[in-house]
N, C-alpha and C positions, 0 to 999 in steps of 0.2 A: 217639573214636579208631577207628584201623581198621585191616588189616595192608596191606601195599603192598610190593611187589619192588625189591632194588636190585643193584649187579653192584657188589661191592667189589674185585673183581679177577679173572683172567681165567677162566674155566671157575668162576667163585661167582658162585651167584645167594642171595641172602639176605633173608629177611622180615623188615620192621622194624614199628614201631607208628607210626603217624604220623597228626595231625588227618585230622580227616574233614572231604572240600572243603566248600565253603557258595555257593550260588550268585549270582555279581556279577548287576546290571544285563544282562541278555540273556544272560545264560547258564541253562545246567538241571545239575543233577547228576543222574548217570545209574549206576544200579547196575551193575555190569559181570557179565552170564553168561558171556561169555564172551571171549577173547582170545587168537587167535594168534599163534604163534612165526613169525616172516619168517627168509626167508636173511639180510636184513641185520643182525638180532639175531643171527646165529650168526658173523656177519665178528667183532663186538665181544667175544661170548662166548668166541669161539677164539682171543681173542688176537689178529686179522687187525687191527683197528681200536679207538681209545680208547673205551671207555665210557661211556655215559650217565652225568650225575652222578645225573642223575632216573632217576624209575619210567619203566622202559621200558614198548612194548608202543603198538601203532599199528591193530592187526586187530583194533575192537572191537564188541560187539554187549550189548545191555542193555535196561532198563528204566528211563524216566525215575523220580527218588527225588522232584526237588523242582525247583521252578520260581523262577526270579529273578525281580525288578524289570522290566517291559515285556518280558515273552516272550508270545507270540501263538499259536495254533493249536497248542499242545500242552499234553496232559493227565500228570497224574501215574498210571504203570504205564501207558503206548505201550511199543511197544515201537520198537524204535531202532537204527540203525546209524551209525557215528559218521566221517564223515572227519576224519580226525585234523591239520588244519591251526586256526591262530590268525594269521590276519590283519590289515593292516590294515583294510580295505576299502576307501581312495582312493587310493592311489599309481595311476599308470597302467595295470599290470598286475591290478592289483586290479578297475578300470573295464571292463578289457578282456576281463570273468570266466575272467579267467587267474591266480588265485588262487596256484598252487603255485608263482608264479614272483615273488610279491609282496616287494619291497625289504624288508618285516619280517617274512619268515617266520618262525614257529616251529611245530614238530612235536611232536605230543605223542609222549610215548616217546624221542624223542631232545632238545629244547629245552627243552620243557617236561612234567610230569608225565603218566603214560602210562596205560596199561590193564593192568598184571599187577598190578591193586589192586583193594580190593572195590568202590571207586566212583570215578568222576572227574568234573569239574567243566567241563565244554564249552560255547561258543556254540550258542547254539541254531539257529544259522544251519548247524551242523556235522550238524543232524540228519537223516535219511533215515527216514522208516518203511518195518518189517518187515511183511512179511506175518505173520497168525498160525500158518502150517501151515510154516513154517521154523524147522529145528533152530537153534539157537542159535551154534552151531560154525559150520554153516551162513551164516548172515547175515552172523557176522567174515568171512567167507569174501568179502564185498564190496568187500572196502576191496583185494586184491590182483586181486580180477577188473576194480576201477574202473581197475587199473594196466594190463594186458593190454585194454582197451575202448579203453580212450586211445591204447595205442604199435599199435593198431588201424586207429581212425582217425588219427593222424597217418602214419602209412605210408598209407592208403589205400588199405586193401584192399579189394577190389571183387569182384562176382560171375565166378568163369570163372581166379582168382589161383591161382596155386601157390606154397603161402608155406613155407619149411624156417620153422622153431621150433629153435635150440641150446641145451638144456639142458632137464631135465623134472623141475623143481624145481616149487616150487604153481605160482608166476607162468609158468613155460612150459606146463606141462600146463593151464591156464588161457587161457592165450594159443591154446592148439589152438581150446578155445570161442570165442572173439573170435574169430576167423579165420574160423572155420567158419558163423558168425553172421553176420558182413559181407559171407558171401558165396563166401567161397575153397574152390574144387571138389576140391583136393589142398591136403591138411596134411600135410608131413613132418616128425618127429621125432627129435633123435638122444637116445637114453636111456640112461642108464648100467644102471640098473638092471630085473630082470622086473618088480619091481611099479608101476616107472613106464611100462613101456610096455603092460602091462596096462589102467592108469590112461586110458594116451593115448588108446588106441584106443577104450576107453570113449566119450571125452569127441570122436572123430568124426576122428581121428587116421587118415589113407590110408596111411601107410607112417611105419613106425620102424624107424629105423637103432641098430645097436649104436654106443658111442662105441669104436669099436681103429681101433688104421692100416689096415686094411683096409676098415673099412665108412667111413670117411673119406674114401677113393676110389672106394668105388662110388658113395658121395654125393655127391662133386665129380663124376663123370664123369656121372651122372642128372641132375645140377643142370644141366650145361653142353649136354644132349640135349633136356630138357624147357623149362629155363628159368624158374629161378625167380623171379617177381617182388615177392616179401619176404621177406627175412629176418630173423626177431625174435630176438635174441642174448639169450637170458637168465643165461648164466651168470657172467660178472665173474670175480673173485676172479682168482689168476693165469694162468688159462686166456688160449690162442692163441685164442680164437672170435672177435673182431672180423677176423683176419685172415682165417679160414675165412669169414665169413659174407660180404667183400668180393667174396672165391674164386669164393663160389656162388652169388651171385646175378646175374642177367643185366643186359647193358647198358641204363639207363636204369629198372634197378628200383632199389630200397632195404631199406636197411638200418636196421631198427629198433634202439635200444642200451636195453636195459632194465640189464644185469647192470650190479653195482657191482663194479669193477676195484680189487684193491689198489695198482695202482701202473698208469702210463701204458703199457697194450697197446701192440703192434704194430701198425703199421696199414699196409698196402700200397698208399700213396697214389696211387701210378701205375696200380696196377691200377684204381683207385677215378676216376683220372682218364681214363684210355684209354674205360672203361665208361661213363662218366657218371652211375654209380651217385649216387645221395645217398645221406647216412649223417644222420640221423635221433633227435636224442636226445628220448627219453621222461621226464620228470619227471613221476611223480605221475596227474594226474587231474585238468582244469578241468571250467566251469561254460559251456562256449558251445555254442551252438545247443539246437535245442530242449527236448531232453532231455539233460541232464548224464551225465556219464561213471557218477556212484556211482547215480542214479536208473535207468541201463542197466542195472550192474549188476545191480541186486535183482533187475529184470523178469526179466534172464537167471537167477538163480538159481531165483526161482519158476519159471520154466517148466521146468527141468530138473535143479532137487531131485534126484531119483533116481539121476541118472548124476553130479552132483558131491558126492554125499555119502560117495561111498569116499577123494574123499580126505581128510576127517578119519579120521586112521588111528590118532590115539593120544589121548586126554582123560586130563588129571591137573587134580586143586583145586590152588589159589592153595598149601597147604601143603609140595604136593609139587614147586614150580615147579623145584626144582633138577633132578631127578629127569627131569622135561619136558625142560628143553634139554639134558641129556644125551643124552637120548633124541632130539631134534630133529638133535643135531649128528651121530649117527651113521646115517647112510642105510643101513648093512647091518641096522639094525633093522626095515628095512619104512616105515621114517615118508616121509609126504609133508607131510601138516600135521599136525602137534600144537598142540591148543588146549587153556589153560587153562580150566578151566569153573567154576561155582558151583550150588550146586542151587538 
């Protein structure tokens, strides 16, 4: 047996006892060190959206326990980062190593059994190795940078880009590094908070804006002198940002959509037509070209450890996990990521 996380209702997260996985045919179980809290776990935890029936939790980093029936090139204690999809692997999209957009997907933590447990049971096709000289926090920390890598390169961002970033949640403040990585000479931010624009500028952030009606129009009237050409909208929830981001970006640039929206945004389609702007949805994380989105990731976090490791801002064990998303869901705490850990 083992403990493992569930949400019985809204703002309760509660520990239960439940078998310990056993590994199928290609799969590995993998010990979990550690596991972050996403924005999208805190849409369900506040009540914004229904809840998991299963063990949440999708930002995972661990140590393989045990190996299935025909797994290949991995040992028992690698160490691992997990993207968190179950595929089929031949539908079209599956062929087209476009995985996240697979006719049978399921998501661990949301579909199927997630990461705020002691161990979980994954394709081994799901697995990435960690470096040894990355925190543990650290490495979950892939699974939301492989998301900000992706809506990256689907925007196409290129060397000489002036990209705004809306919202400085992990995946925006994360999205500054993607940006800054492919190439873009100005990153602007708008941030709610000092310790995320602290964060931003860490992470190579040219200008952060406060979010008030004021710096909203110094930012539209900069945007419309300078000329921005992406805009990666992270925020969702019932925020006006797809229409700002339409606003400020320049004719014939784009609009990245990361944020998950409670309900159908506002969109200024005329302005979006007069521009020629495209608007740009991000899912996830594929597998095409050379190097994959989650194996960018890592690289990016090896290389700059030191400047993304402030944003694990808060560690609580698996016991205290309620304690963690309360913590998670209030930003006047200082939190950027809270991650579940194990010793």
């Amino acid at each position: 047996m083992m403990r493992a996380a569930f949400c019985s209702a809204a703002r309760v997260i509660e520990l239960r006892d439940v078998p310990s996985p056993e590994p199928a045919a290609g799969d590995v179980v993998v010990r979990l060190r550690a596991c972050g809290i996403c924005g999208s776990d805190l849409h369900w935890f506040s009540g914004h959206a229904r809840p998991p029936r299963v063990c949440p939790g999708h930002e995972m980093a661990g140590e393989i326990a045990a190996l299935g029936r025909q797994v290949e090139g991995w040992h028992e204690g690698d160490r691992v980062a997990i993207e968190p999809m179950r595929v089929c692997g031949v539908c079209r999209y599956c062929r087209a190593q476009t995985p996240q957009l697979c006719v049978s997907l399921r998501i661990f933590g949301m579909h199927i059994d997630g990461g705020f447990a002691e161990e979980i049971a994954v394709p081994a096709t799901a697995l990435f190795a960690v470096p040894a000289q990355l925190d543990w926090p650290v490495a979950a920390l892939a699974e939301p940078l492989a998301v900000a890598v992706h809506a990256a390169r689907l925007a196409a961002i290129a060397a000489g880009h002036c990209v705004l970033v809306l919202g400085a949640g992990a995946i925006g403040l994360l999205s500054v590094l993607a940006a800054r990585a492919a190439g873009a000479s100005e990153v602007w931010i708008a941030a709610r908070y000092a310790h995320q624009a602290a964060q931003a500028r860490g992470l190579g952030a040219t200008r952060v804006f406060e979010t008030t009606a004021g710096a909203d129009a110094e930012r539209a009237a900069l945007a419309a002198e300078r000329g921005v050409d992406v805009v990666i909208e992270t925020v969702g929830g019932d925020a006006d940002t797809l229409a700002d981001a339409v606003r400020c970006v320049r004719p014939a640039g784009t609009v990245a959509v990361l944020g998950v929206f409670n309900a159908s945004p506002a969109l200024p389609a005329t302005t979006l037509l007069v521009k020629e702007a495209r608007l740009v949805g991000s899912m996830m994380y594929d597998r095409r070209g050379t190097r994959v989105d989650f194996a960018t990731a890592i690289d990016m976090l090896a290389a700059a450890a030191p400047r993304v490791a402030p944003l694990i801002t808060q560690r609580f064990a698996l016991t205290d996990v309620q304690r963690a998303f309360e913590t998670a869901a209030d930003k006047r705490s200082g939190a950027v990521k809270v991650c579940i850990t194990a010793a």
